[in-house]
C-alpha positions as CSV (number, residue, x, y, z in Angstrom):
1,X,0.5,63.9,105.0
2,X,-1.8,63.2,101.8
3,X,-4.1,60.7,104.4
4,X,-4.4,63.3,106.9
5,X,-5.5,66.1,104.6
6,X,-7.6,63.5,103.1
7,X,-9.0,62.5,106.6
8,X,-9.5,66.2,107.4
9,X,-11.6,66.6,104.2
10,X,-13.5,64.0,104.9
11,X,-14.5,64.9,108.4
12,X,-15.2,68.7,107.2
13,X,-17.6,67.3,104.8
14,X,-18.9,65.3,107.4
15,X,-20.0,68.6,109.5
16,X,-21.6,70.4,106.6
17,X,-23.5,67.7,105.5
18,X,-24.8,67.2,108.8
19,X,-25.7,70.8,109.3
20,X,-27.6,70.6,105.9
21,X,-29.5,68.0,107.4
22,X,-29.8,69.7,110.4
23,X,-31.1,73.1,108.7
24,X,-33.2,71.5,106.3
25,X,-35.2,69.6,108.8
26,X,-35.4,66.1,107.5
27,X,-34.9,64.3,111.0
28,X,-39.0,65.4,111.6
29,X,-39.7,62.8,115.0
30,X,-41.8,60.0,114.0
31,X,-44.4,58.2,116.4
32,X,-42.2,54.8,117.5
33,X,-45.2,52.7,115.9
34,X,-45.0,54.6,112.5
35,X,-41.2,54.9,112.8
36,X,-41.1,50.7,113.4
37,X,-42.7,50.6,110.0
38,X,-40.8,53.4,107.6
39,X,-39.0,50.1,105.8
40,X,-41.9,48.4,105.1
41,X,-43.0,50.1,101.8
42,X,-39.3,49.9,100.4
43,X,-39.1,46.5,101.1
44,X,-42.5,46.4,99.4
45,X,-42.0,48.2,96.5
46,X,-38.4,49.5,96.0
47,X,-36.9,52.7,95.2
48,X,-40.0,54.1,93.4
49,X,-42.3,57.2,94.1
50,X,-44.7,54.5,95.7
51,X,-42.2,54.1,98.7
52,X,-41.6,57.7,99.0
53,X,-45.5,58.7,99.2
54,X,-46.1,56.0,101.7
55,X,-42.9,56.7,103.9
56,X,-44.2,60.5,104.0
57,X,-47.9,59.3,105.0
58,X,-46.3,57.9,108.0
59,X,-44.0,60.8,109.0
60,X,-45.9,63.8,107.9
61,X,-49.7,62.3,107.9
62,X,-51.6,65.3,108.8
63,X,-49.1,67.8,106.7
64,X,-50.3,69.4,103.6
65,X,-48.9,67.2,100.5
66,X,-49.9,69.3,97.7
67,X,-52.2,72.0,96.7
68,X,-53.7,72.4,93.0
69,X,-57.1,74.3,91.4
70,X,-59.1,72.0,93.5
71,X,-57.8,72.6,96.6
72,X,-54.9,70.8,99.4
73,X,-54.4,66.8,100.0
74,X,-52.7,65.9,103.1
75,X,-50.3,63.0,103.1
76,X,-52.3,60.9,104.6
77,X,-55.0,61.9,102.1
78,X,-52.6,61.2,99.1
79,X,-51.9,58.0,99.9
80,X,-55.3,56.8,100.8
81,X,-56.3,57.6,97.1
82,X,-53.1,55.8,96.1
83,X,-54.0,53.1,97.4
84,X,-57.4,52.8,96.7
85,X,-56.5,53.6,92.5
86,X,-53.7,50.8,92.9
87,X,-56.2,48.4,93.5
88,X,-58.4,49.4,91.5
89,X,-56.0,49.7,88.5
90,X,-54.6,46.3,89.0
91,X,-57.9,45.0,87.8
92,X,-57.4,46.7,84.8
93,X,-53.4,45.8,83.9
94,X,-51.9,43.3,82.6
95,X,-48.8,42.5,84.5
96,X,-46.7,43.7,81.9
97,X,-48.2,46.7,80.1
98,X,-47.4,50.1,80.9
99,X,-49.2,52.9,82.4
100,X,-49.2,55.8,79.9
101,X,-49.7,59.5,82.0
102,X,-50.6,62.3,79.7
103,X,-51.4,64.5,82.6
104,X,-51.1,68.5,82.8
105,X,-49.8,69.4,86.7
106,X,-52.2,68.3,89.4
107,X,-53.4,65.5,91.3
108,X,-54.1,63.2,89.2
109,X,-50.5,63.1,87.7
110,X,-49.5,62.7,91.0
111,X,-51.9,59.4,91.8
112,X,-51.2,57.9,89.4
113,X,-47.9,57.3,88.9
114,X,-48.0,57.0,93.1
115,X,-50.4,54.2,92.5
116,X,-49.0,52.6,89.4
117,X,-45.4,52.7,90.9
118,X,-47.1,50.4,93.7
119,X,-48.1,47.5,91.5
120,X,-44.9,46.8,90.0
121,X,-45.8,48.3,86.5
122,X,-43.9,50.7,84.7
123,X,-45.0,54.3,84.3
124,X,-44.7,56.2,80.9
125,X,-44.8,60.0,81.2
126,X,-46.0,61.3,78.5
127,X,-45.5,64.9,76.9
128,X,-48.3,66.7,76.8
129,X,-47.3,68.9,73.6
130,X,-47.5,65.7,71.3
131,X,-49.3,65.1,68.3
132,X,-51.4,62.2,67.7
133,X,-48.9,61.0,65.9
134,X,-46.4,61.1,67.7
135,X,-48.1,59.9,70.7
136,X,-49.3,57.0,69.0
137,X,-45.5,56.2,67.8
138,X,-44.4,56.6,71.9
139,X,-47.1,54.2,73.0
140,X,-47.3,51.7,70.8
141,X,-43.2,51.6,71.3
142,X,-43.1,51.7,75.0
143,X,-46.4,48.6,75.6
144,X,-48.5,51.4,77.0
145,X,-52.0,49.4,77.7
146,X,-53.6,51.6,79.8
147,X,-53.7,55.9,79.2
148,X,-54.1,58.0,82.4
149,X,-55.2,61.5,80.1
150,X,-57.0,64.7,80.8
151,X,-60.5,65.0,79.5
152,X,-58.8,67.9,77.1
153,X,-56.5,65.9,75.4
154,X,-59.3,63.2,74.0
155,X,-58.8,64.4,70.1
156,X,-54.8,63.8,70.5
157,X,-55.7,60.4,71.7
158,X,-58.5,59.5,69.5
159,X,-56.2,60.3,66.1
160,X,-53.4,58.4,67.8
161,X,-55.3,55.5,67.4
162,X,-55.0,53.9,71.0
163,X,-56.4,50.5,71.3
164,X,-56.2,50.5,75.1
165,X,-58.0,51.3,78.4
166,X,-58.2,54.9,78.9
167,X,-59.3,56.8,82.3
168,X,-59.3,60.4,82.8
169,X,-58.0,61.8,85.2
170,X,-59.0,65.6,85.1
171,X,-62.4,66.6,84.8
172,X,-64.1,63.7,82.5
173,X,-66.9,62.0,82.7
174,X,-69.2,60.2,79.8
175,X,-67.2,57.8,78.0
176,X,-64.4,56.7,80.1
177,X,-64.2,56.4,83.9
178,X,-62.4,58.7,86.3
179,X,-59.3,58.7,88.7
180,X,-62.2,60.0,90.9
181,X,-64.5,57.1,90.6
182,X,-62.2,54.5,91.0
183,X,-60.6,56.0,93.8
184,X,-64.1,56.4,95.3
185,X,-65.8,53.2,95.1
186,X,-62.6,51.0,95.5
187,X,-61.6,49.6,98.8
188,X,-57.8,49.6,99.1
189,X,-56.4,46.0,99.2
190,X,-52.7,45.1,100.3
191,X,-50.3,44.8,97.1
192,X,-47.2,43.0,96.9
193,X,-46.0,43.9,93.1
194,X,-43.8,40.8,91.6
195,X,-41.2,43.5,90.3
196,X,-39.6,46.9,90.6
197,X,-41.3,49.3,89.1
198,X,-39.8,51.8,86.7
199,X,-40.3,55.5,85.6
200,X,-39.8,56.1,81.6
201,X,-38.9,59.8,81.1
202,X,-39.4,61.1,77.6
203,X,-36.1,62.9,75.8
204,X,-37.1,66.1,75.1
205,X,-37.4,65.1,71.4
206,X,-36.1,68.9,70.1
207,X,-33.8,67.7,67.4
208,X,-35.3,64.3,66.9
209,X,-38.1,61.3,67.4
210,X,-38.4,61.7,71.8
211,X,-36.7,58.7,73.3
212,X,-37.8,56.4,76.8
213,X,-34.6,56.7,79.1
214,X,-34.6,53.9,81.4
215,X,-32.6,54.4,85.0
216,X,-31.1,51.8,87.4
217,X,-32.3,53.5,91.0
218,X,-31.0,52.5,94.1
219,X,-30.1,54.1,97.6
220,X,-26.7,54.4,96.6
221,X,-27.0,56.2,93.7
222,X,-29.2,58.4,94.7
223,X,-28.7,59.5,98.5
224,X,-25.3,61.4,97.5
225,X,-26.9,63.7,94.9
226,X,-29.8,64.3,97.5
227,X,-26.7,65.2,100.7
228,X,-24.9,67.5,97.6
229,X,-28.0,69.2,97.1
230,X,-28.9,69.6,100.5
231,X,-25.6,71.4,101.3
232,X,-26.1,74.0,98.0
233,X,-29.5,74.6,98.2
234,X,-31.1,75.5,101.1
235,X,-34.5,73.7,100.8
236,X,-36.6,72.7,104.0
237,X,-39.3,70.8,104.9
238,X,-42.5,71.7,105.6
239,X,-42.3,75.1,103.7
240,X,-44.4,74.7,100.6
241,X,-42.2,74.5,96.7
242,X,-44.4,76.0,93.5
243,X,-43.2,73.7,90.5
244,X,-43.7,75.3,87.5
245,X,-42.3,73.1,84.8
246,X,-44.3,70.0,83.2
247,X,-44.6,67.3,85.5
248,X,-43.4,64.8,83.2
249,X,-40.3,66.7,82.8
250,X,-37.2,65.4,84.5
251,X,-37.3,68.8,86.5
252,X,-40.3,69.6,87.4
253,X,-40.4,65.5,88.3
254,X,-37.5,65.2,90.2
255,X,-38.7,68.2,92.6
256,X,-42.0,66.7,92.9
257,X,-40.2,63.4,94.6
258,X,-38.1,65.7,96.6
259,X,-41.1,67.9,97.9
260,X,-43.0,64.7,98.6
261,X,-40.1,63.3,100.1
262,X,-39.3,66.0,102.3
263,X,-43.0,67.3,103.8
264,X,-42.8,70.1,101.3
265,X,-46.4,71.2,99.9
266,X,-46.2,70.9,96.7
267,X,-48.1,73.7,94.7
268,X,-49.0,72.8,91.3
269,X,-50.9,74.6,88.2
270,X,-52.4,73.1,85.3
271,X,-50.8,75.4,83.2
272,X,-47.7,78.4,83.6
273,X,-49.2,81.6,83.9
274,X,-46.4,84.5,85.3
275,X,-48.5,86.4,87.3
276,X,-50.8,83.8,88.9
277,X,-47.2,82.2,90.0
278,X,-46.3,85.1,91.8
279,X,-49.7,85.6,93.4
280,X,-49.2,81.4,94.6
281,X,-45.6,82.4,95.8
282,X,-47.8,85.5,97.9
283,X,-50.4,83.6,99.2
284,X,-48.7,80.3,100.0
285,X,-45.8,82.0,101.6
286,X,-43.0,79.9,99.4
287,X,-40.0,79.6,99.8
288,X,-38.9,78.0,96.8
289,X,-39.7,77.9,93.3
290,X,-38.6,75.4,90.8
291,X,-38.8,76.9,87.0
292,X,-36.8,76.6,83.5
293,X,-35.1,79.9,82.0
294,X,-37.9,80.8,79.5
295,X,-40.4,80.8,82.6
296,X,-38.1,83.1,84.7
297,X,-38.0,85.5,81.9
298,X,-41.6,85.5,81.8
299,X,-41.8,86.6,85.6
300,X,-39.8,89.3,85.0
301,X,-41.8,90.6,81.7
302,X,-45.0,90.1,83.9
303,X,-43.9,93.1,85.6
304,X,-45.7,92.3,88.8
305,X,-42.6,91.6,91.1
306,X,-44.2,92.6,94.9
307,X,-42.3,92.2,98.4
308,X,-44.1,89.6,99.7
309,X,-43.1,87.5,96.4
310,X,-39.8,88.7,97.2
311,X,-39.5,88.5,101.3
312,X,-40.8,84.6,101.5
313,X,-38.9,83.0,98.2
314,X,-35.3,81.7,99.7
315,X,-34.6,79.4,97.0
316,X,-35.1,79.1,93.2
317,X,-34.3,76.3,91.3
318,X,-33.9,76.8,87.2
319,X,-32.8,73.9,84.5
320,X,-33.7,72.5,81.9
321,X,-32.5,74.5,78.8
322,X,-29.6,77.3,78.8
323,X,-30.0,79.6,81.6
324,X,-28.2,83.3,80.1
325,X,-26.3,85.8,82.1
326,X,-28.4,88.3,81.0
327,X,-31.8,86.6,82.5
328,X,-29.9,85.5,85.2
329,X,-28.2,88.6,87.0
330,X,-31.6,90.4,86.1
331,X,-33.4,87.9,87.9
332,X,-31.5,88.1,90.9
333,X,-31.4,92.3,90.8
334,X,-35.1,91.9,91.0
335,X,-35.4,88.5,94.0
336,X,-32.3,88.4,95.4
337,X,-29.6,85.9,95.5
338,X,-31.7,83.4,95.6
339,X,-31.1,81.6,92.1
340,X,-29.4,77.8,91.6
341,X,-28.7,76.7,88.5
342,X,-28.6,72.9,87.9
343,X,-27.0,71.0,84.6
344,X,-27.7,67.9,83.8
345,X,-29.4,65.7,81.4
346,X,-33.1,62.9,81.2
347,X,-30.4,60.7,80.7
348,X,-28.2,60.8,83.9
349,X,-30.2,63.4,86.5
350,X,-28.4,66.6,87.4
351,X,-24.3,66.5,87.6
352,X,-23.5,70.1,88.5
353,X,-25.2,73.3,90.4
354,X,-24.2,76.7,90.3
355,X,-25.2,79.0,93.5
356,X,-25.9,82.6,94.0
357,X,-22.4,83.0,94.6
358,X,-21.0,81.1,91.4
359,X,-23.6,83.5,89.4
360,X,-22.7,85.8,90.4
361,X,-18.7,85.8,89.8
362,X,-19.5,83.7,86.8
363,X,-22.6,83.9,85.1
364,X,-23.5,81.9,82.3
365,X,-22.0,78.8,84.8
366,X,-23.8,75.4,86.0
367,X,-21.7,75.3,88.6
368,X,-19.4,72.4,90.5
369,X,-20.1,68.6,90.7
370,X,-22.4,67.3,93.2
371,X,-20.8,64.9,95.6
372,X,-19.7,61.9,94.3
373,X,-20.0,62.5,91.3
374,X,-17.4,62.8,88.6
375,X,-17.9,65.2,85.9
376,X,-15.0,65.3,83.0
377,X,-14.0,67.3,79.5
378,X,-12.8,64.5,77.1
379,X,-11.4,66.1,73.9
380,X,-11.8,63.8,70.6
381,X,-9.4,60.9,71.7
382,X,-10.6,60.4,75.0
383,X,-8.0,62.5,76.5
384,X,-9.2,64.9,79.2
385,X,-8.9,68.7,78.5
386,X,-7.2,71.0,80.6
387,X,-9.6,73.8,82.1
388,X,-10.8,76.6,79.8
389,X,-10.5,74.1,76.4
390,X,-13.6,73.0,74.9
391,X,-14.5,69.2,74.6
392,X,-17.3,66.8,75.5
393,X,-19.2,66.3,79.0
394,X,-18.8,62.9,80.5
395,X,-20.5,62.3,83.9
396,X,-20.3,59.5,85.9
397,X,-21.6,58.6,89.7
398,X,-24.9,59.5,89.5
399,X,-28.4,58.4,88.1
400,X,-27.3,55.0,86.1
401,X,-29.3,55.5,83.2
402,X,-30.1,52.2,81.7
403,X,-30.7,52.8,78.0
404,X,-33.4,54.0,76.0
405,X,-36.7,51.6,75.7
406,X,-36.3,51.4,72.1
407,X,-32.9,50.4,72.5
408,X,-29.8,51.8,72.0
409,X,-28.1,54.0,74.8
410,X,-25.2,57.1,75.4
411,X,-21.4,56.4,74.7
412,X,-19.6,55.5,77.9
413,X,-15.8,56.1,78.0
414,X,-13.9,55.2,80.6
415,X,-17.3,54.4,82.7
416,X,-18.4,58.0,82.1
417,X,-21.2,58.5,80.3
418,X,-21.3,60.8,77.3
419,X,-24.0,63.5,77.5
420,X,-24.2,64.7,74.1
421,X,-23.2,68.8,75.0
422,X,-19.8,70.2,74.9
423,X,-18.2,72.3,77.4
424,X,-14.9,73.5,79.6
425,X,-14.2,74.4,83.2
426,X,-12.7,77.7,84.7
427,X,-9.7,77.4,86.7
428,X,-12.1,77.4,89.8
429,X,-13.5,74.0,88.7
430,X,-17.3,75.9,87.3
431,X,-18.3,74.4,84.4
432,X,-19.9,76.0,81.2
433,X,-21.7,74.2,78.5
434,X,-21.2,75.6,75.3
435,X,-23.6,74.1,73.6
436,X,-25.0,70.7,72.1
437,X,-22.4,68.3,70.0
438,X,-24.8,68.8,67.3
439,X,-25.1,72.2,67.5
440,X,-21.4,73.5,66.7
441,X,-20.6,74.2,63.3
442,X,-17.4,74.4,61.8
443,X,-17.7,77.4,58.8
444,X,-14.7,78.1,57.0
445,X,-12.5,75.6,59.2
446,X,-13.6,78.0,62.3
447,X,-15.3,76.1,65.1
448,X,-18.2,78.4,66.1
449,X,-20.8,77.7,69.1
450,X,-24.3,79.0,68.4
451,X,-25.0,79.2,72.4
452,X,-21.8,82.3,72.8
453,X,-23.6,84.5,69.8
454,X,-26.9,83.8,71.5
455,X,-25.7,85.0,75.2
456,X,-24.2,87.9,73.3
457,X,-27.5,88.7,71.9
458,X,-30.1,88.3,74.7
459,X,-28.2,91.2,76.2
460,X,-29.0,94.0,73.5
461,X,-31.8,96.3,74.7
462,X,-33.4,95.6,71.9
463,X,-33.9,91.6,71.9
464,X,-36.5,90.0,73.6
465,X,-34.9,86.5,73.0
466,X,-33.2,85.3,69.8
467,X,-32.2,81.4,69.0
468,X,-29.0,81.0,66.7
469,X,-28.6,78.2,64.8
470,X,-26.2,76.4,62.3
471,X,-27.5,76.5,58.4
472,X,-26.0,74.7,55.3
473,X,-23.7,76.9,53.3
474,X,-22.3,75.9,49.8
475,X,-19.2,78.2,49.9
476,X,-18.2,77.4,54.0
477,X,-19.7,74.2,54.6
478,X,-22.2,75.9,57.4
479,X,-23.1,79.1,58.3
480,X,-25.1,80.6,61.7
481,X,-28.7,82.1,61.3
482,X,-30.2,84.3,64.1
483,X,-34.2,84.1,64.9
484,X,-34.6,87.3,66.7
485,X,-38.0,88.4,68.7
486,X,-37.8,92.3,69.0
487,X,-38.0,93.8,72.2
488,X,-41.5,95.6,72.9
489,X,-40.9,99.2,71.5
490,X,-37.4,98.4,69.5
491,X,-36.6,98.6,65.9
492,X,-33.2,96.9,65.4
493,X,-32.8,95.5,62.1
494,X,-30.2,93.3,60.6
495,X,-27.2,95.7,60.4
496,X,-27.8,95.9,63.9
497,X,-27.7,92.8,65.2
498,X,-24.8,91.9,62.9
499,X,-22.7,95.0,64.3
500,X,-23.1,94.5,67.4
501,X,-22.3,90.3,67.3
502,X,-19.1,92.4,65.3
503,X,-18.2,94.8,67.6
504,X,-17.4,91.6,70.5
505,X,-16.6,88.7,68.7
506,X,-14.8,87.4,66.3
507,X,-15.8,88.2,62.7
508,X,-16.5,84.7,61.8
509,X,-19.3,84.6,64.6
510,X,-21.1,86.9,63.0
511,X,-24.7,85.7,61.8
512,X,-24.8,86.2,58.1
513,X,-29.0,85.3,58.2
514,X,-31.1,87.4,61.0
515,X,-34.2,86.8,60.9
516,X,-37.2,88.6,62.9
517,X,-39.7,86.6,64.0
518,X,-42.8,87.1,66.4
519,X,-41.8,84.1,68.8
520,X,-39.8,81.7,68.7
521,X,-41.1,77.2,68.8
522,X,-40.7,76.4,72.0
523,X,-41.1,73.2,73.7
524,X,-43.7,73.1,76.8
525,X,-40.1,73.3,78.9
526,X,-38.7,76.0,77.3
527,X,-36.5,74.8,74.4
528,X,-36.3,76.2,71.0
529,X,-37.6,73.6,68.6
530,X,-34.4,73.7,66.5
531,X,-36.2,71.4,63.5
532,X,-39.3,73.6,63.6
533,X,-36.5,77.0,62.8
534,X,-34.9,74.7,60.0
535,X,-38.2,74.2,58.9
């Protein structure tokens, strides 16, 4: 009886996963002479974004790739420059240095790493909120000996004291050469890389020096997280994506590959602006928009929420940092149910996503496992934790991640690897993260989460956005200190914000510091820069 419902299972996942396919439109008809040669770049260059910009040359040539401030690049187009800056870098490479991007969102990001990927050399994406000296720590650890930059970020550079080649890629001139010029006056030659090449994707770096995580890719681990996400979120090809987060992120990356992947036109912007991402959602007709929590609030503050913004948007994808009830049944009163929310970590690639519907009958959730993947709450010995007790996420199934550059990597137990947050399931099998390891405190022997005063918080009318944190304490060992932004118009003070954490939760939750501040340090994705509160 167990092998037939298992069998039955089985066969029902078979049907929706081949209705996703179907609705999505991935099976686009290929030319039999394009079609005979679809293998040829993996066999060439691996499971890298190389292969996936040179498959989708062949099956969508003439389709819009993507579309930035200086207009639209077919595929076709797209991998013609890719292949023309491949040769062209390979001239200037040693066969083992890196390729260091340091790129806002646009084209050149995008060549890059496409042509880079090709040669067999691994690609560094770079933050673009570093300091000198911090970029100069990054590249000197991760071998970088050639830096693809904007023209703007040429004083970060200079004070990091880079010793290598340097092009720019967005605007330029003078000094160094351009993506442009190579691209230009280079005639693209076949390449046939000696290795695989690999992607280094920076930590985000909030609570400590940013670290280069490392992943194993390979069809098999990562065509079940693409079939779960085409069955929860109803993507399709051909209708154009607006990525909003940094490129270099793992987000705002990861939906790059997928609307390359998938015939998507990708619409970029060098930098986030609220209301000029509505107006791009208007006039390209999107249908889906990929952004991190902090950005969604923005588009609701913008206050410029129109119907044909509304009308064409089918999908929105947010990550990246906590995503709070509050922001996210306001967000769907204003667009619809249209809102996913994906979990997951630079480490190990997305584990869970929530849908409309889980947001709606549990917000504040990230959702159920994608396929194949095994996602478990191990309490301090290892043991796992029944549903609605708090211990530590272990995934497992997914993205191998490979370790960090520098060395080092996550605990693994039992082959799950540890992700560094805590959090528990519902009895529907949602989970919830409750925070960061780090980030709980225990103050007089009470274990208190920062993330459940926070959620609290962001829905007085009088908060804009607050960030809670943990603070040494001589009398309780730690103690939790609220950074609150004022709402527009709103004078709440520190009584008030204290009552009201009072009056619904416990009284041990209750901040003891509040302080008001006019914004809070936020990372270029969103995140609160916890050291620069402590600070």
């Amino acid at each position: 009886m167990l092998l037939l419902d298992r069998v039955r299972s089985l066969a029902g996942l078979g049907v929706r996963a081949g209705r996703a396919v179907r609705d999505v439109g991935v099976l686009h008809p290929v030319r039999p002479d394009r079609a005979a040669r679809l293998l040829f770049p993996y066999v060439r260059f691996g499971p890298v974004p190389a292969t996936v910009g040179a498959m989708s040359a062949l099956r969508f040539p003439d389709r819009t790739a993507l579309i930035d401030e200086r207009g639209a690049l077919t595929h076709a187009e797209l991998e013609g420059r890719a292949s023309a800056l491949a040769t062209a870098l390979r001239e200037r490479l040693g066969e083992d240095e890196r390729v260091g991007v340091l790129c806002r969102n646009h084209r050149g990001f995008v060549e890059t790493v496409l042509a880079a990927s090709r040669l067999g050399n691994d690609v560094v994406l770079l933050n673009t909120d570093f300091s000198a000296t911090q970029l100069g720590q990054v590249i000197e650890r991760e071998g970088v000996g050639l830096l693809v930059h904007d023209e703007e970020f040429d004083p970060v550079v200079d004070g990091a004291s880079f010793g290598g080649r340097r092009v720019h890629a967005w605007s330029g001139g003078g000094t160094y050469e351009t993506l442009d010029e190579l691209a230009e006056a280079t005639t693209a030659e076949p390449v046939m890389p000696g290795r695989v090449s690999r992607v280094v994707v920076m930590t985000s770096g909030t609570t400590g020096t940013p670290k280069g995580a490392r992943h194993d890719i390979s069809i098999g681990s990562v065509l079940p997280a693409a079939l779960s996400h085409l069955m929860r979120v109803p993507v399709r090809s051909g209708a154009p994506i607006v990525i909003a987060p940094p490129l270099f992120h793992v987000l705002g990356f990861g939906y790059l590959s997928v609307g390359l992947g998938m015939g998507m036109p990708v619409v970029l912007s060098r930098r986030f602006d609220p209301a000029a991402t509505l107006r791009a959602i208007e006039e390209h007709k999107a249908e889906t928009l990929i952004a991190v929590p902090m950005m969604l609030q923005r588009l609701l503050d913008a206050g410029t929420v129109t119907t044909t913004a509304t009308v064409s948007l089918r999908v929105v994808v947010c990550g990246g940092s906590a995503l709070h009830p509050h922001v996210s049944e306001a967000f769907m009163d204003a667009f619809g149910d249209v809102l996913h929310n994906v979990y997951g970590a630079t480490e190990t690639g997305w584990a869970t996503i929530a849908t409309p519907e889980d947001l709606r009958a549990a917000p504040g959730t990230v959702g159920r496992p994608s396929y194949r993947l095994t996602v478990r709450i191990l309490d301090e010995d290892g043991r796992e934790a029944p549903p609605g007790d708090v211990g530590e996420i272990h995934t497992g199934g997914g993205l191998r991640f490979a370790g960090y550059t520098g060395g080092g990597g996550k605990r693994v137990r039992d082959g799950l690897t540890d992700t560094g947050d805590l959090g528990h399931f519902d009895d529907a099998g949602r989970l919830f993260v409750d925070g960061r390891v780090d980030d709980m405190i225990v103050s007089g022997g009470e274990n208190v989460f920062p993330g459940e005063v926070e959620d609290l918080l962001g829905g007085h009318p009088g908060i804009a956005e607050t960030s809670v944190i943990g603070v040494d304490d001589e009398r309780f060992g730690r103690r939790l200190a609220a950074y609150v932004v004022r709402a527009e118009g709103a004078s709440v003070d520190e009584d008030d914000v204290r009552a009201y954490v009072k009056a619904h939760l416990a009284r041990y939750k209750v901040p003891r510091d509040v302080h008001f501040v006019d914004e809070l340090p936020r990372t270029s994705t969103g995140k609160v820069k916890a050291r620069a509160l402590r600070g």
